[in-house]
C-alpha positions as CSV (number, residue, x, y, z in Angstrom):
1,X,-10.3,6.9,-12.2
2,X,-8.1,7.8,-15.2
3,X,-8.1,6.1,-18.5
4,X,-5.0,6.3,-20.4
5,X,-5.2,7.2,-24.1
6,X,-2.4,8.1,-26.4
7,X,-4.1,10.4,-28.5
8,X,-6.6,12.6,-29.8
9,X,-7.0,9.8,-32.7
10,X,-7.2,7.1,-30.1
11,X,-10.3,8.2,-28.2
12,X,-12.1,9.6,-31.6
13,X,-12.1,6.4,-32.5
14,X,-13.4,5.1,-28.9
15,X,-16.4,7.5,-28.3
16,X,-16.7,8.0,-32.3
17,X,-16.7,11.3,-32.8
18,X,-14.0,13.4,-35.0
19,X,-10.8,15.0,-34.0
20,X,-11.9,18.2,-34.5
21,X,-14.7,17.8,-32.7
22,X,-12.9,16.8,-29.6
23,X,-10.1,19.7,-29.9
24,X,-13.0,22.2,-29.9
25,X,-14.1,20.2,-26.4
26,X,-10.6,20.0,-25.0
27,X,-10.0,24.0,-25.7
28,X,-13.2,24.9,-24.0
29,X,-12.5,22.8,-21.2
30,X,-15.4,20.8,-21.2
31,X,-13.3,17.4,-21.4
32,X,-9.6,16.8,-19.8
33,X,-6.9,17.1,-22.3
34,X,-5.1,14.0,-23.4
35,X,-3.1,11.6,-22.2
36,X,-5.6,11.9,-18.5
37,X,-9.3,11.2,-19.3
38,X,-11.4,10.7,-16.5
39,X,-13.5,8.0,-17.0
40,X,-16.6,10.3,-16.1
41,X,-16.1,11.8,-19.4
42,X,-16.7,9.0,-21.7
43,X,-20.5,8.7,-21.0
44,X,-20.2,12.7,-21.7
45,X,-18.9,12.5,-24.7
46,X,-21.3,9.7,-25.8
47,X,-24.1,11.9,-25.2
48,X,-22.0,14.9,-27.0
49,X,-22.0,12.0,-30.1
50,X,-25.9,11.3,-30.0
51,X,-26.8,15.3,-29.6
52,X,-24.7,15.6,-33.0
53,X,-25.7,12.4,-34.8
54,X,-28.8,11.0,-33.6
55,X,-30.4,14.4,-33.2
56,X,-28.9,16.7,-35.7
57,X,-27.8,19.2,-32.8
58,X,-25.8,22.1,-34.4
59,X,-21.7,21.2,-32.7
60,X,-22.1,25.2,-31.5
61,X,-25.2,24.3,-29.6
62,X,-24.0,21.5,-27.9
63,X,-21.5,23.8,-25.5
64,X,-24.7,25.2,-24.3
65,X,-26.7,22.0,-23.7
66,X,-23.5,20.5,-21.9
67,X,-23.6,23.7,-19.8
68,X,-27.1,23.9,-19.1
69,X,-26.5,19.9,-17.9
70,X,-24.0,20.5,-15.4
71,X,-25.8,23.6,-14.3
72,X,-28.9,21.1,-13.6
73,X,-27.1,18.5,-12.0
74,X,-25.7,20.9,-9.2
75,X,-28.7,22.3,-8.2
76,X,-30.2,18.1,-8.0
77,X,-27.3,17.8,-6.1
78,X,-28.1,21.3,-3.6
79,X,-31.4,19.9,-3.4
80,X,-30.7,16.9,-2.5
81,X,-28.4,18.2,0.1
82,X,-30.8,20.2,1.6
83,X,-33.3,17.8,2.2
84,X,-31.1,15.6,3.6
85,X,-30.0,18.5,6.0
86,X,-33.8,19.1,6.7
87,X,-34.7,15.2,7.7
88,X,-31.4,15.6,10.2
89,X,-32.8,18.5,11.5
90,X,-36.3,17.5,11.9
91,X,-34.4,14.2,13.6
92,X,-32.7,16.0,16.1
93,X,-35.9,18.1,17.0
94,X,-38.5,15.6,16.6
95,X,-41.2,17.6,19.1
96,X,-41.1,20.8,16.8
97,X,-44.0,22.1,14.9
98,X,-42.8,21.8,10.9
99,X,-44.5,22.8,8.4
100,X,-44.3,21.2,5.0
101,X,-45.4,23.7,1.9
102,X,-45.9,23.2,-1.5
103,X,-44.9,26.1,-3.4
104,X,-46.6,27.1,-6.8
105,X,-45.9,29.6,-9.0
C-alpha cells in the first residue's frame, strides 16, 4: 500500500523529523522517494525519530542500526522458513528417526 504525499515538507511534518534528515534517508535508499511512500515506512521512520530524539543516537549511526535491523529481520524470517520446511518434512516422514539438538557455543 502507497501513501501519497506531496512533499518532503509534508511527511516531515507527519513522522516529525526534519527535511534534511529525510533527504539524507531518501539518497541512501533506505526510504522511497516522494510522491510513493509505502506505508511500511512510516513505522520506520518513527523508530528513525525515537533513535534520534528519545535516545540521543548520533543521525550517522542510525544508517547502521537501520541496517543491522533489516539484516536481523531476514535471518527471523530464514529461520522461520526453515522450521517450517523441517515440521513438513518430519510430516511427510513421520516414521523417521529425528534428532533434535541444541547447539551451544
Amino acid at each position: 500500500m502507497l501513501v501519497r504525499r506531496r512533499s518532503l515538507e509534508d511527511l516531515a511534518l507527519t513522522v516529525g523529523l526534519p527535511v534534511p534528515v529525510l533527504q539524507h534517508l531518501v539518497d541512501l535508499g533506505y526510504i522511497h522517494p516522494i510522491p510513493e511512500l509505502p506505508a511500511a515506512e512510516f513505522a520506520e521512520l518513527r523508530l528513525i525519530r525515537r533513535l534520534i530524539d528519545d535516545l540521543g543516537v548520533p543521525s550517522d549511526a542510525v544508517d547502521v542500526i537501520l541496517h543491522m535491523r533489516r539484516r536481523m529481520l531476514a535471518m527471523q524470517r530464514e529461520i522461520a522458513r526453515l522450521r517450517a520446511e523441517l515440521a513438513y518434512r518430519r510430516a511427510l516422514q513421520p516414521d523417521m528417526n529425528w534428532v533434535d539438538a541444541d547447539w551451544y557455543e
